[in-house]
C-alpha positions as CSV (number, residue, x, y, z in Angstrom):
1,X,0.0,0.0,0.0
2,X,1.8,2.9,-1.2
3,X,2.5,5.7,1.7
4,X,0.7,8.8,2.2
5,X,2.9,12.0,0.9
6,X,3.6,14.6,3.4
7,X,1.4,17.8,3.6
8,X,2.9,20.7,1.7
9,X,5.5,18.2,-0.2
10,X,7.5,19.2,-3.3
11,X,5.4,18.2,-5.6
12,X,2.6,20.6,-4.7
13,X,5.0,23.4,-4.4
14,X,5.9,22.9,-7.8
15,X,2.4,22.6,-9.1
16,X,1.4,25.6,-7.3
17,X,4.3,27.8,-8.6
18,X,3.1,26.3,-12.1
19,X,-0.2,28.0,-12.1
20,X,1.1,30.9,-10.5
21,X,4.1,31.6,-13.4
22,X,1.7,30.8,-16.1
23,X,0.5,33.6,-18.4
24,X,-3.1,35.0,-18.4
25,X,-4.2,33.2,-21.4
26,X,-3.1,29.9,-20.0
27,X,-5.8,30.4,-17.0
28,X,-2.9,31.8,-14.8
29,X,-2.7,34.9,-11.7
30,X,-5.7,36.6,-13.1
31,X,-6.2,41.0,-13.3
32,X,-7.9,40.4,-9.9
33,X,-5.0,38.9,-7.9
34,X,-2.5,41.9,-8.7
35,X,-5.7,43.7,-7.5
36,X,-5.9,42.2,-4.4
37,X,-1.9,42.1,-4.0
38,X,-1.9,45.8,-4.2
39,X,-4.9,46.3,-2.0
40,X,-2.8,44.3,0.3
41,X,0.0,46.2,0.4
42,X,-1.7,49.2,0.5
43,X,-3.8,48.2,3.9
44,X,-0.7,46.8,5.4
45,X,1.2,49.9,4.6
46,X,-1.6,52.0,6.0
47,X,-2.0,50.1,9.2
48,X,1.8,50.3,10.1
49,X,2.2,53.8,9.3
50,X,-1.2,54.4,11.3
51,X,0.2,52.5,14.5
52,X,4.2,54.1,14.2
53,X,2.3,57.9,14.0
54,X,-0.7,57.1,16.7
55,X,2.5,55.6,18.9
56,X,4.7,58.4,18.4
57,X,2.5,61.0,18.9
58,X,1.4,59.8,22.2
59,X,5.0,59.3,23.3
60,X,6.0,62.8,22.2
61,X,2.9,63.9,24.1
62,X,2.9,62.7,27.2
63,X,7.1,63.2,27.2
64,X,6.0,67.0,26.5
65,X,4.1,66.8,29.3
66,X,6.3,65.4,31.8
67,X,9.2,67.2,30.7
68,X,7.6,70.5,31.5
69,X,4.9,70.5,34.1
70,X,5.4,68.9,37.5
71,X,4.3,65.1,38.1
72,X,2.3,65.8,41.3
73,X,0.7,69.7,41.9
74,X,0.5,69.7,46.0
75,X,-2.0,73.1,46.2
76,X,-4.5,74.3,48.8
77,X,-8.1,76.3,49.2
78,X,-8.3,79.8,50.7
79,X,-9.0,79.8,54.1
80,X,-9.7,82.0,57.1
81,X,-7.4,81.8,60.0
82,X,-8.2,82.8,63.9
83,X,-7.7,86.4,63.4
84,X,-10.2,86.4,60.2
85,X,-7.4,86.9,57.3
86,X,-8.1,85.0,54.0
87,X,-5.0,82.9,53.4
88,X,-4.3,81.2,50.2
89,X,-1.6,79.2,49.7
90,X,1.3,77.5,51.9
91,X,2.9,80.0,54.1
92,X,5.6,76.9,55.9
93,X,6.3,76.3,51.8
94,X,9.9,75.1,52.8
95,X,9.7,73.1,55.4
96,X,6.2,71.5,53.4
97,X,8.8,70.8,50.9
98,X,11.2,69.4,52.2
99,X,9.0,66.7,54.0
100,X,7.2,66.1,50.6
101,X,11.0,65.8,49.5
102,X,11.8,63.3,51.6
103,X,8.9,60.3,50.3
104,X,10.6,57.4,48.5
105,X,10.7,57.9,44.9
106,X,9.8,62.1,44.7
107,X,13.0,63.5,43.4
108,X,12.3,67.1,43.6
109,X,9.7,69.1,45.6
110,X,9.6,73.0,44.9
111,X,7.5,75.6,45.8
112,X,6.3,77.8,43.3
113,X,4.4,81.4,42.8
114,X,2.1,81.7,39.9
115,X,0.1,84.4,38.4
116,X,-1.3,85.7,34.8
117,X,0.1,88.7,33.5
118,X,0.5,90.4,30.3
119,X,3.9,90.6,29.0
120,X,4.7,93.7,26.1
121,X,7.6,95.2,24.6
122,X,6.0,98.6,24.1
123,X,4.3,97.5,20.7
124,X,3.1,94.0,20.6
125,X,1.0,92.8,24.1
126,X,0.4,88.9,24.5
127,X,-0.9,87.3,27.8
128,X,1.4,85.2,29.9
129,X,1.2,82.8,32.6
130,X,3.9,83.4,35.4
131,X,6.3,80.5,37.4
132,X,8.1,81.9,40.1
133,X,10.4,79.4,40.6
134,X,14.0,78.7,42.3
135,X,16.8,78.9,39.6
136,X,17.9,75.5,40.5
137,X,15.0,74.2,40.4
138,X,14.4,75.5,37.2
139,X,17.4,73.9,35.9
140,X,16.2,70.7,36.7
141,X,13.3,70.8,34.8
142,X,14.2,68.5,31.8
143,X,12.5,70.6,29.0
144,X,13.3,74.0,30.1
145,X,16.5,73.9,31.9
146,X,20.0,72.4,31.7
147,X,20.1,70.4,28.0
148,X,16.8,71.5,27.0
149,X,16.4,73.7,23.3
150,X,17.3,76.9,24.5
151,X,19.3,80.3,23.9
152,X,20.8,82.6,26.5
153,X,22.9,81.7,29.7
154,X,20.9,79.9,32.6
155,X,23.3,81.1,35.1
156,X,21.6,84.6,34.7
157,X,18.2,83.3,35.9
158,X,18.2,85.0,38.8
159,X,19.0,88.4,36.9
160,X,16.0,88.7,34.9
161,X,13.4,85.8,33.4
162,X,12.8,83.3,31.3
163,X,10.5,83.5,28.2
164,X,9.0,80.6,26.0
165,X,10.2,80.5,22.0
166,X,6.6,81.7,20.6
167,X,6.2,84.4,23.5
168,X,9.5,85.7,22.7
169,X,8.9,85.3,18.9
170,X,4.9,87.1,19.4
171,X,6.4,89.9,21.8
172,X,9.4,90.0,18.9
173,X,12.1,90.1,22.0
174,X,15.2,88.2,21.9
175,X,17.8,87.5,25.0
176,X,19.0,90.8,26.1
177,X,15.8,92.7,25.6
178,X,13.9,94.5,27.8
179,X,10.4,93.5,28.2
180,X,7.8,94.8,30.8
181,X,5.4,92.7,32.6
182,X,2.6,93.9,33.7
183,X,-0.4,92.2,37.0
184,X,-3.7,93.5,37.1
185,X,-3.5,92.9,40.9
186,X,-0.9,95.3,41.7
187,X,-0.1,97.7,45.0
188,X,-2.9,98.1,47.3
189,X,-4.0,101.2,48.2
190,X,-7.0,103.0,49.6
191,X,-8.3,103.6,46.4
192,X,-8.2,99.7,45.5
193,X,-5.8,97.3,43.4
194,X,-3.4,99.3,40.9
195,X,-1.6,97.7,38.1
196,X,1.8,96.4,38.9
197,X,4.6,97.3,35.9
198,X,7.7,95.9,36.3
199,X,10.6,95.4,33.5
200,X,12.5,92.5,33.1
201,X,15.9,91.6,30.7
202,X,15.4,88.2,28.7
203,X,18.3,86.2,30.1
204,X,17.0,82.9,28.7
205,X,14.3,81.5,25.8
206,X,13.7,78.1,26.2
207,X,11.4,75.5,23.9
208,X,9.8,72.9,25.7
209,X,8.0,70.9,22.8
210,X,4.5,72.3,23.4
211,X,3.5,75.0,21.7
212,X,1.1,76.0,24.5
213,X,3.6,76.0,26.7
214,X,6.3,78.2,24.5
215,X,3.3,80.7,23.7
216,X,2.3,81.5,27.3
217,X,4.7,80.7,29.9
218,X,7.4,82.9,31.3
219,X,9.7,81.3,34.4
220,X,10.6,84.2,37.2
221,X,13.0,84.0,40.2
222,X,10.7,82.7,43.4
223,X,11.8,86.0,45.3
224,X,10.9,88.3,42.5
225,X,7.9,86.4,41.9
226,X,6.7,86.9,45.7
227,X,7.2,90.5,45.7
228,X,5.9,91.4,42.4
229,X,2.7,89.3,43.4
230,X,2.4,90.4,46.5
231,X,2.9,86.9,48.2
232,X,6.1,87.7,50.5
233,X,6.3,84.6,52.7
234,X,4.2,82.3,50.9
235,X,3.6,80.0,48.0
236,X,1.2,79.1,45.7
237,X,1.7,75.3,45.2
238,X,4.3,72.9,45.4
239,X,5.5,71.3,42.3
240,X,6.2,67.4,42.8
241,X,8.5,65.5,40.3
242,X,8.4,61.9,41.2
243,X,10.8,59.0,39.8
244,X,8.3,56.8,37.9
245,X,5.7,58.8,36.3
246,X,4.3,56.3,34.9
247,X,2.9,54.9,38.5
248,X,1.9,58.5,39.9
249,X,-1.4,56.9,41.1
250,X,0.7,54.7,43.7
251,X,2.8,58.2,44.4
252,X,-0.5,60.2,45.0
253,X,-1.4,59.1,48.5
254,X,2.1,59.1,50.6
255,X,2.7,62.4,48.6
256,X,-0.8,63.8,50.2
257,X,0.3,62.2,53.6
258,X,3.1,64.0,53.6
259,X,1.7,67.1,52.5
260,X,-1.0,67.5,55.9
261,X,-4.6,67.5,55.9
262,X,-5.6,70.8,54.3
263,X,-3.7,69.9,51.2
264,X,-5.1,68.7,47.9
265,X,-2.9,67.1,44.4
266,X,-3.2,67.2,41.1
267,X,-1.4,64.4,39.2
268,X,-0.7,64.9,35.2
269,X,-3.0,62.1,34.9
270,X,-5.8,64.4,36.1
271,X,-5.1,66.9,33.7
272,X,-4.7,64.8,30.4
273,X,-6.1,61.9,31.3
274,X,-9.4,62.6,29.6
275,X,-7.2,63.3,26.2
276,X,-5.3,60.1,26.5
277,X,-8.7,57.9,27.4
278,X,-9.8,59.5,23.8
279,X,-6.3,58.6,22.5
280,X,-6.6,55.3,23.3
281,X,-10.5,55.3,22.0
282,X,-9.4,56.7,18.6
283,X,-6.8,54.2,18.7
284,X,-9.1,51.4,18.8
285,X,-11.4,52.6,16.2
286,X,-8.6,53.4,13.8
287,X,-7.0,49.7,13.9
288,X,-10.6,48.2,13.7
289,X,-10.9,50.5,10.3
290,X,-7.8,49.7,8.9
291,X,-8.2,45.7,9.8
292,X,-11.4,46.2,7.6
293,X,-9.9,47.2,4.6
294,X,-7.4,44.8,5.0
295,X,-9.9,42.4,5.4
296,X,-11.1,43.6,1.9
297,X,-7.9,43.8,0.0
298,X,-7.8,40.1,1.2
299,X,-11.7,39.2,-0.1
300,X,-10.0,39.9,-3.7
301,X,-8.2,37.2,-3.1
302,X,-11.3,34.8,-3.2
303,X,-12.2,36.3,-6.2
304,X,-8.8,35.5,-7.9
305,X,-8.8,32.5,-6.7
306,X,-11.9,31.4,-7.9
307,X,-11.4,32.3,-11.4
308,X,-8.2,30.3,-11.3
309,X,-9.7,27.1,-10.0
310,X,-12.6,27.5,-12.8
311,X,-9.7,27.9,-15.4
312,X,-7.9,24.9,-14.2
313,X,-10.6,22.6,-13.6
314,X,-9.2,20.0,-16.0
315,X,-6.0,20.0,-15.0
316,X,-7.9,19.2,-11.6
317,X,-9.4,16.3,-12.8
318,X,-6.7,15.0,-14.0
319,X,-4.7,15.0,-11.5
320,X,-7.3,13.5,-9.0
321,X,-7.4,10.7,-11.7
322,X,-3.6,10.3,-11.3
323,X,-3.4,9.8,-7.2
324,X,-4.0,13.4,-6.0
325,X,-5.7,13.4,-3.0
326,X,-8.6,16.3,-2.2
327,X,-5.9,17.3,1.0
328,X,-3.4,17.5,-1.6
329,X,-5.2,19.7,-4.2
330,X,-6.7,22.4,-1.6
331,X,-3.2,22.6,0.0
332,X,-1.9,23.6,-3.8
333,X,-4.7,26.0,-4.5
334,X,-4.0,27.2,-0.6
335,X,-0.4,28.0,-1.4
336,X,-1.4,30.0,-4.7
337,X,-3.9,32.3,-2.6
338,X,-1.4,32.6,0.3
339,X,1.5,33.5,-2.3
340,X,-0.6,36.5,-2.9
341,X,-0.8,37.2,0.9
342,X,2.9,36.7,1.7
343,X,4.0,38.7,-1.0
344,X,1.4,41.7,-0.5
345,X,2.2,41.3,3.4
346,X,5.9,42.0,2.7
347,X,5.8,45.0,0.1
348,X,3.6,46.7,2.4
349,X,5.7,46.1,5.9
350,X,8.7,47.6,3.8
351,X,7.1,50.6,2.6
352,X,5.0,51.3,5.9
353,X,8.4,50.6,8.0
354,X,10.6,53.2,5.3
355,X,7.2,55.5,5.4
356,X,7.9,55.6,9.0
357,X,11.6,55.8,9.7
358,X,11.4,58.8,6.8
359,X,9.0,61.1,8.1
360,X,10.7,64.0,8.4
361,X,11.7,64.2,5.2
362,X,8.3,62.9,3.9
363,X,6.5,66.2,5.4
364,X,9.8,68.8,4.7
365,X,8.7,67.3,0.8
366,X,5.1,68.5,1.5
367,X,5.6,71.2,2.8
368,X,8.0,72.3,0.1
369,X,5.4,71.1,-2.9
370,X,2.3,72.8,-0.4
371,X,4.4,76.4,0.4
372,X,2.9,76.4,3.6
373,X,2.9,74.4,6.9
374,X,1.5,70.9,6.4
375,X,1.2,70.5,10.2
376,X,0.2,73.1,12.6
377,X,2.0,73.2,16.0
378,X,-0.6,75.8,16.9
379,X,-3.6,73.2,16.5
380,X,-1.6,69.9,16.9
381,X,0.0,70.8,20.4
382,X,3.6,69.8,19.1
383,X,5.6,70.8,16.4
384,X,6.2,67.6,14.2
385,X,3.9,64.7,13.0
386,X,6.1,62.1,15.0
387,X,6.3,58.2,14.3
388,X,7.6,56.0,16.9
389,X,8.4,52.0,15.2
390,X,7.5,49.5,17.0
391,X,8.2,45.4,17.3
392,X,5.1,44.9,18.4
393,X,2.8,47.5,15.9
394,X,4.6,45.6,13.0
395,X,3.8,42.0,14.1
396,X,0.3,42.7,15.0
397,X,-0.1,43.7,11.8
398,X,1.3,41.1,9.8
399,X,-0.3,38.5,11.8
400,X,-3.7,40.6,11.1
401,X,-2.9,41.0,7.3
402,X,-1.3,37.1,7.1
403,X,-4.1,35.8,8.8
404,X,-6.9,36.8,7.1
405,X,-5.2,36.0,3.8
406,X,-5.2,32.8,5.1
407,X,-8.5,32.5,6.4
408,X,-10.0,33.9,2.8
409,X,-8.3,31.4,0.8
410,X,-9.3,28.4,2.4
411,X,-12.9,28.6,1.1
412,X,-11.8,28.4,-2.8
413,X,-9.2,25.8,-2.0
414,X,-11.9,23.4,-0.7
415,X,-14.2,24.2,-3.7
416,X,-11.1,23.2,-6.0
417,X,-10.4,20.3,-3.7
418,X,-13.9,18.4,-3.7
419,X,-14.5,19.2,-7.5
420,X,-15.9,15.5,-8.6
421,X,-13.0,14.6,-12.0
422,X,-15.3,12.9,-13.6
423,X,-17.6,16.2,-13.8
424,X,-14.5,18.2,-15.0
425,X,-13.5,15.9,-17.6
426,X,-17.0,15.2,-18.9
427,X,-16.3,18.1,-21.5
428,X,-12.8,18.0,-22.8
């Protein structure tokens, strides 16, 4: 009794690349499989580009975040004391601090004065957001101070401010400029509140990656700050930089501990949490959309395939006549259908992957051909449509695109393997 041949043997390899080699008019890869190859590519391409942009931009985002605005905000409501004096803010800021300061994984605790303001040269008035802060504390901060983007000399901190790149570029100042700031809620007097005006020199423009951050913020020394806000022996809020972002929810309760009972936080999950949740939402509905139409670049396949199995139905029953089994004949139609898959899987991981790695370039080209920015920092938060590769974004979706070739093709295969020989030789 003669042995049963291997699945996926030689022999159906051969046959297989047969059919797939042979020209059009011999019944061969028919206008609809180079359809459904390049649909292929084209979805695969998509979805990788899709999930290296979606990645990147939520990595630049959240870094942007982190590398700019404190991990933990330790703040606290206005209150009344005994002798009936509205207090806001911490006035035992140092030694509240330091004891924040000391909880396992915190790395910095500082306190900080804030205020709005408008900020002018004498010509051009934007609005501003102050941060009186320590200069070495300032320095610390990863996107503004030492090895962040920046012109002018640090060291001079405590000389003058610190602007961001589109305030400096709105107000049209530069480092060395004069600029004058200006509170609503000035010097007190009988009269009321009058304007404070105070002029500073631009020692230092800094760009943190946010371009709502460069437009509005300016950075002032914590004494100056005080005095020019009339907060002399307080502060606002304590800014909290903790080791692992990332876990800030396990941070938030020994941080609150440590900060007494009339304190309240602020993680930076609280303020862009809801904009990551609809990340992650957007996210979801873009991969489901893009597995459709790779679904459909796939459903060509079926077509394809079922024009070459109607063309080839007497070379079918022939070979079922000499030994072929019905395993043996789907697995060679299987291969021709998952050829197409392979191949259209492949093209489009190389283009997506190069699409990715290149995007810089990709949108300097646009923008040159356009004449105008392509992406807008203004709307988009950041500066640059970033792309962030990844292992995993890549695999999952070749074994997306891969599988459902796979899937689609077994359906004509069978057809082709339980075709009855003596029906297709009943003609010829």
């Amino acid at each position: 009794m003669a042995g049963r041949t291997a699945p996926f043997s030689g022999f159906e390899w051969m046959i297989a690349w047969r059919y797939l080699r042979a020209r059009r008019a011999e019944g061969g890869v028919s206008v609809m499989t180079w359809i459904s190859l390049i649909g292929i590519t084209l979805a695969v391409f998509a979805l990788i580009v899709t999930l290296a942009v979606r990645a990147g931009f939520r990595a630049e985002f959240v870094d942007t975040i982190l590398g700019a605005n404190a991990h933990v905000t330790v703040y606290t409501t206005d209150r009344i004391d005994e002798d009936g004096v509205q207090l806001k803010g911490f006035g035992d800021y140092a030694a509240l601090s330091q004891g924040i300061a000391a909880v396992p994984g915190v790395t910095r605790a500082a306190p900080l004065i804030r205020g709005q303001v408008m900020v002018t040269d004498g010509e051009r008035t934007n609005g501003a957001e102050v941060y009186g802060i320590a200069p070495e504390d300032l320095a610390s901060i990863p996107r503004v101070g030492e090895g962040a983007e920046a012109i002018g000399d640090l060291a001079r901190f405590p000389e003058g401010i610190a602007l961001g790149s589109v305030l400096a570029r709105e107000v049209g100042v530069t480092v060395g400029d004069r600029v004058r700031v200006i509170s609503p809620s000035g010097v007190k007097t009988a009269f009321g509140s009058s304007p404070r005006v105070n002029a500073y020199e631009v020692v230092y423009i800094f760009t943190a990656g946010r371009y709502d951050i460069d437009k509005a913020r300016i950075y002032m020394p914590f004494a100056e700050a005080q005095a020019f806000f009339n907060r002399e022996g307080f502060a606002d809020e304590i800014e909290v930089m903790v080791e692992n972002p990332d876990r800030i929810d396990d941070m938030a309760l020994p941080v609150l501990n440590a900060a007494g009972p009339e304190a309240l936080i602020w993680t930076w999950k609280d303020s862009a949490g809801a904009f990551l949740r609809a990340l992650d939402i957007e996210d979801n509905v873009m991969f489901v959309i893009l597995s459709i139409l790779v679904l459909i670049a796939a459903m060509n396949i079926v077509s394809g395939l079922i024009m070459l199995v109607k063309n080839k139905g007497r070379d079918i029953g022939i070979l079922r006549t000499m030994g072929l089994t019905e395993g043996s004949i789907l697995r060679v139609f299987f291969i021709c259908g998952a050829f197409t898959g392979v191949i259209g899987t492949a093209l489009g991981v190389v283009l997506g992957c190069l699409f990715a790695l290149n995007i810089d370039s990709i949108m300097a080209a646009l923008n040159s051909l356009t004449g105008q920015e392509v992406w807008d920092p203004s709307i988009r938060g950041i500066y640059a449509l970033p792309a962030r590769l990844q292992g995993a974004d890549v695999l999952s979706a070749v074994a997306l695109s891969l599988g459902l070739s796979f899937v689609v093709t077994i359906f004509p295969a069978r057809r082709a393997a339980r075709m009855n020989p003596v029906e297709a030789l009943r003609y010829e």
